[in-house]
N, C-alpha and C positions, 0 to 999 in steps of 0.2 A: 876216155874216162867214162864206166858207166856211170847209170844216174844215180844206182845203187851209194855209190862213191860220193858223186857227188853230195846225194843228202846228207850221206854219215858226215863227210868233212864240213860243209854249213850248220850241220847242227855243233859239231866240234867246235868249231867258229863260235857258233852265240854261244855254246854253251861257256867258252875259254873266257870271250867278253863279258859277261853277266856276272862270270865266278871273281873277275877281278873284278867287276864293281862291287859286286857283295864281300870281297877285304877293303875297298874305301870307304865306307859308308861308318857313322859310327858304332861303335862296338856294340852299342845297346841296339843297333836294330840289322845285327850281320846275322843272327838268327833267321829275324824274318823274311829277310832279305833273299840267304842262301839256301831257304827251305821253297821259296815260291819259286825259283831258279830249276832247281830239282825239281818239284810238281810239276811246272811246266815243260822242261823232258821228259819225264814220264809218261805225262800223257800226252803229248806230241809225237813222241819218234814211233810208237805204233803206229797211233792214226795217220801222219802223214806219210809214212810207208803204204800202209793199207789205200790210201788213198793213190798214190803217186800208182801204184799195181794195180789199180780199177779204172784208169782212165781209157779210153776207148770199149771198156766193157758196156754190157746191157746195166749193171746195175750202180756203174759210177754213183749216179743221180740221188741214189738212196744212201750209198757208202759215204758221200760230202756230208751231204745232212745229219747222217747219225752222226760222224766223227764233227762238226760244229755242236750240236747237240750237248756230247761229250763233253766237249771245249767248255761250253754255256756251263755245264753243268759242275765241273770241275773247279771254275771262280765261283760260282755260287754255293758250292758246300764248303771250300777254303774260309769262304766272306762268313759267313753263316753257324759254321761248325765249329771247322778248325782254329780260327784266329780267337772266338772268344775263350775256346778249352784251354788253348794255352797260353792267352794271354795277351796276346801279339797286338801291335801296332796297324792296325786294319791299312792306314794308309801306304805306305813302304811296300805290304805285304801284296796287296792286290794292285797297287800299280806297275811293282817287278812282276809279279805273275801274267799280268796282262800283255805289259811288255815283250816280257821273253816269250808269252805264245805268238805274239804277233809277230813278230823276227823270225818264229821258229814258222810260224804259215809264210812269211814270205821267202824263205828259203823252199818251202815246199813248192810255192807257186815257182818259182827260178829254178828250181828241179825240172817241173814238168814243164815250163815254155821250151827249157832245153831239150830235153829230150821227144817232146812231142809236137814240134814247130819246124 
């Protein structure tokens, strides 16, 4: 199996888990629920791609940091922007989104021990 594989199918994974917790949750807060679900793929399956293909290069070093950066930056304009325009439940909202990035970095970190240990 490459690692290729592997990350698509772990991200499959959280993302299959998250989607079915954002249909338990109640109905007034599956909105915010399954939009922080999705932000956090979004910006996860690049950067943890981009990341998992820079490991053993010169510029890893720089490539982590930006894509954390990113990450930082991405709950902070959710918390900040998005959740007052539309309205949203700030709680629900940024602690699935935090969640599922963090599920989505630890699939990336199980990606690369695998393939590069």
């Amino acid at each position: 199996m490459t690692a290729g594989f592997r990350y698509l199918a772990g991200m499959a994974l959280v993302g299959l888990g998250f989607a079915t917790l954002a249909r338990a949750v109640p109905s007034d807060l599956r909105d915010e629920v399954g939009w922080a679900v999705v932000i956090a793929l979004a910006v996860q399956a690049p950067l943890g791609w981009w990341t998992l293909r820079s490991i053993g290069r010169p510029g890893f070093q720089l490539v982590w940091s930006l894509g954390m950066l990113v990450r930082f930056a991405a709950v902070g304009l959710t918390g900040l922007v998005l959740v007052p325009a539309l309205g949203w439940d700030l709680g629900p909202t940024l602690g699935t989104l935090v969640a599922a990035m963090m599920a989505l970095v630890l699939v990336e970190a199980v990606t690369a021990v695998r393939e590069h240990s």
